[in-house]
C-alpha positions as CSV (number, residue, x, y, z in Angstrom):
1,X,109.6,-32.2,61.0
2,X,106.7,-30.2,59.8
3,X,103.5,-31.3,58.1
4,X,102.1,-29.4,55.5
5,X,98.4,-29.1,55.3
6,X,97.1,-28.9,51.8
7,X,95.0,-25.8,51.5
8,X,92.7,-27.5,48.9
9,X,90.6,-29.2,51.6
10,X,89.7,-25.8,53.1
11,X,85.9,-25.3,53.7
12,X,84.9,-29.2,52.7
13,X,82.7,-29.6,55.3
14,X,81.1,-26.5,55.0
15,X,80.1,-27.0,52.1
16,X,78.5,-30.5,52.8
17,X,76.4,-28.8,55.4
18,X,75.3,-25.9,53.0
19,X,74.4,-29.0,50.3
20,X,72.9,-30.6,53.1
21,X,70.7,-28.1,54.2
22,X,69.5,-26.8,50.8
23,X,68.2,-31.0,49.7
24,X,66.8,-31.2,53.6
25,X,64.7,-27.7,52.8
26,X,63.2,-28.4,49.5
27,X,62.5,-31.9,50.5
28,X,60.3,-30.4,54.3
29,X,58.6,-27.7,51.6
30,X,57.8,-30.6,49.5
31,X,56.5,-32.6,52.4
32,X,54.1,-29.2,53.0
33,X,52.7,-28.9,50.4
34,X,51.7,-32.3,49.9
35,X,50.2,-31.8,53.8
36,X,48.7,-28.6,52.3
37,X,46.8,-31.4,49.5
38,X,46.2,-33.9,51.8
39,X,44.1,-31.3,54.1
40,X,42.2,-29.8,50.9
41,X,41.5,-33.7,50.1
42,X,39.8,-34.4,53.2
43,X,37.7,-30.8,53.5
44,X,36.2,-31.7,49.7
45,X,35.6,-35.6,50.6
46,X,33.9,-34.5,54.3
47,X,31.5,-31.6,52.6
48,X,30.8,-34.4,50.0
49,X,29.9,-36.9,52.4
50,X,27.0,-34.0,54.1
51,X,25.9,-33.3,51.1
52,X,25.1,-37.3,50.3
53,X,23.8,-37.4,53.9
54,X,21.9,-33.9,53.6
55,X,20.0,-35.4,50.4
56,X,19.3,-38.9,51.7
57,X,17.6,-37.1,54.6
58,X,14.8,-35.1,52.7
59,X,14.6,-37.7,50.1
60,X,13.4,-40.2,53.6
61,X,11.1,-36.9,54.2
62,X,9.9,-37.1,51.0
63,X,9.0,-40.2,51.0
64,X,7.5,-40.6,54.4
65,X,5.2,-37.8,53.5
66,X,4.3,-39.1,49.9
67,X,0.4,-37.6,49.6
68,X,2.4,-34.3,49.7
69,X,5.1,-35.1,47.1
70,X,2.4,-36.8,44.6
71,X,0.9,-32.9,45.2
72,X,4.1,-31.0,44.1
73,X,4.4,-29.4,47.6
74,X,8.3,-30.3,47.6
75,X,9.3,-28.6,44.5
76,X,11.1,-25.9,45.4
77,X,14.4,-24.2,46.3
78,X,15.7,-23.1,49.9
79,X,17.0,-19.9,48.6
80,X,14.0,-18.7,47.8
81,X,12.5,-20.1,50.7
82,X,15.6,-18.8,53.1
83,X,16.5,-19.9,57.0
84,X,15.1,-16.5,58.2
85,X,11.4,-17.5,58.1
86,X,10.9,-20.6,59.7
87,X,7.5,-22.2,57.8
88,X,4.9,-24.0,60.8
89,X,6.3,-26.6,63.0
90,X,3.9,-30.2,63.2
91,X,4.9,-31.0,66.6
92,X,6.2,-29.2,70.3
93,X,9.6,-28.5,70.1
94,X,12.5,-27.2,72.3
95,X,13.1,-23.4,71.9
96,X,16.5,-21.8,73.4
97,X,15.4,-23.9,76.6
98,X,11.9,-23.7,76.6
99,X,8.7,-26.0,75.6
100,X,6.6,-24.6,72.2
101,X,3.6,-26.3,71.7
102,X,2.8,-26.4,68.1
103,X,-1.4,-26.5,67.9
104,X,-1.4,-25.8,63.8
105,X,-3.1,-27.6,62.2
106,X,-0.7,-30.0,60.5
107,X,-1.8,-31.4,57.0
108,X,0.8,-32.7,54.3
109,X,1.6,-29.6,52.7
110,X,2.8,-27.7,55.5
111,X,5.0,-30.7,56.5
112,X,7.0,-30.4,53.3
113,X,7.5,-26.7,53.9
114,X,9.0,-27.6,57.3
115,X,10.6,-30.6,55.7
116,X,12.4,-28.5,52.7
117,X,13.4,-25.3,55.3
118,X,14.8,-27.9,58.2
119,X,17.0,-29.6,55.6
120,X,19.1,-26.5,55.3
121,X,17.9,-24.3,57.9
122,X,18.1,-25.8,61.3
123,X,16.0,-24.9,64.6
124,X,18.9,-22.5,66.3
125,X,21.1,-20.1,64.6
126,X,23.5,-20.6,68.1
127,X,24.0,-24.1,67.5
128,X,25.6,-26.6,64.6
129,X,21.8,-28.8,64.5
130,X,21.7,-29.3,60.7
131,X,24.4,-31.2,58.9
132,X,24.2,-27.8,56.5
133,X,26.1,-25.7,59.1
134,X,29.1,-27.3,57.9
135,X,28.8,-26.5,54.6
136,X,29.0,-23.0,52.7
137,X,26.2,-21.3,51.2
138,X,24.1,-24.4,51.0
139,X,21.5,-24.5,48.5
140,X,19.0,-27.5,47.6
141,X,16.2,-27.3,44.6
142,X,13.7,-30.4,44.3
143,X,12.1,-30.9,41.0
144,X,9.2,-32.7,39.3
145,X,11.3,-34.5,36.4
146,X,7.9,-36.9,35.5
147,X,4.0,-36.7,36.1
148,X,1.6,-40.0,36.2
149,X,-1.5,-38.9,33.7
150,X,-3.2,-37.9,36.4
151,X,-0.5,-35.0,37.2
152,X,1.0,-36.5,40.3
153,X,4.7,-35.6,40.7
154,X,5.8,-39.8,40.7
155,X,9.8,-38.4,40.6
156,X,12.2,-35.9,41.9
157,X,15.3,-34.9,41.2
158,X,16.8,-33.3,44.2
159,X,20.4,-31.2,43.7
160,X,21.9,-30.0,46.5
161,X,25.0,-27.5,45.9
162,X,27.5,-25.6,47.9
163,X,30.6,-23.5,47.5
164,X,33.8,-25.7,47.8
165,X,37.8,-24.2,47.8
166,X,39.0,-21.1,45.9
167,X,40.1,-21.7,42.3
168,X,43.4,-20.4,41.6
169,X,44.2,-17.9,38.9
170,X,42.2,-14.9,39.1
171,X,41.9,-11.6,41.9
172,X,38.6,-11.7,42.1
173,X,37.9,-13.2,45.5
174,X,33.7,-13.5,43.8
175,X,35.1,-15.2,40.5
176,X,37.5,-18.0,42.8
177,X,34.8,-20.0,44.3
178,X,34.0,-23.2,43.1
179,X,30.5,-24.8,43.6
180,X,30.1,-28.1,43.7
181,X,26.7,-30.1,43.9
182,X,25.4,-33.7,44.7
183,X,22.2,-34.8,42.5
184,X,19.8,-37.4,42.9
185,X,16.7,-39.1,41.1
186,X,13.9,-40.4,43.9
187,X,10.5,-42.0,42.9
188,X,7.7,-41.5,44.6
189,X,5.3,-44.7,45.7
């Protein structure tokens, strides 16, 4: 006796494998892209989270050094001060291995030029010393937003901005970059 096969069940599995393999790709490019997100997620919380912590350090310099910011000496913007010209240091320091001894005279005014250029600057251009060297193009600008009646800056308000992920949408690699920024009011006592 022969059995007859029928030839309708031909290639079946084949094509449960091919059905297979197609849901099993677009699910794992799903699954990458949503990694992708996830990754860009985290990079914008971190550089938010230096920028808080980059502001709430010069507004505790600002405040520690009050006769200065009464004066107006921290209004002002690190890029026009820029990292290449570091301002006079108050106090010996560590340079590249070796002790400087600072013998400037140190008043309240040159303190808040140090204060302003270490905020975004940093001592070594080797080394990751400044939260800022984690962040691109890093920019902050302090201004006077009120005066007492005698003309003392009593409040600040310090922005700090930086360049975050490429916008999508355009070739331009110059007309892609977002900027984001971090703002905050301090008073001065």
């Amino acid at each position: 006796m022969s059995i007859k096969r029928s030839s309708k069940q031909n290639g079946f599995a084949m094509m449960e494998a091919l059905i297979t393999a197609i849901i099993v790709a677009i699910g794992v490019s799903g699954v990458g892209v949503l990694l992708l997100r996830s990754v860009q997620a985290t990079q914008d919380s971190s550089q938010q989270s230096q920028a808080m912590w980059i502001v709430q350090d010069f507004v505790g310099r600002l405040r520690a050094n009050s006769p200065a910011a009464k004066s107006g000496a921290y209004i002002g913007s690190t890029t026009t001060v820029g990292c290449a010209n570091q301002p006079t240091m108050c106090a010996s320091y560590n340079n590249n291995g070796t002790n400087t001894e600072v013998t400037a005279t140190c008043s309240p005014d040159v303190m808040a030029a140090y204060d302003s250029w270490i905020t975004v600057c940093g001592l070594d251009n080797t080394a990751f010393d400044t939260p800022s060297d984690f962040i691109v193009n890093p920019s902050l600008n302090s201004t006077c937003s009120l005066r007492d009646a005698s003309n003392s800056c009593i409040q600040y308000n310090i922005t700090f901005s930086w360049d975050t992920k490429l916008k999508k949408g355009n070739t331009d690699s110059t007309l892609r970059t977002n900027t984001n920024d971090y703002t905050m009011i301090v008073e001065v006592n």
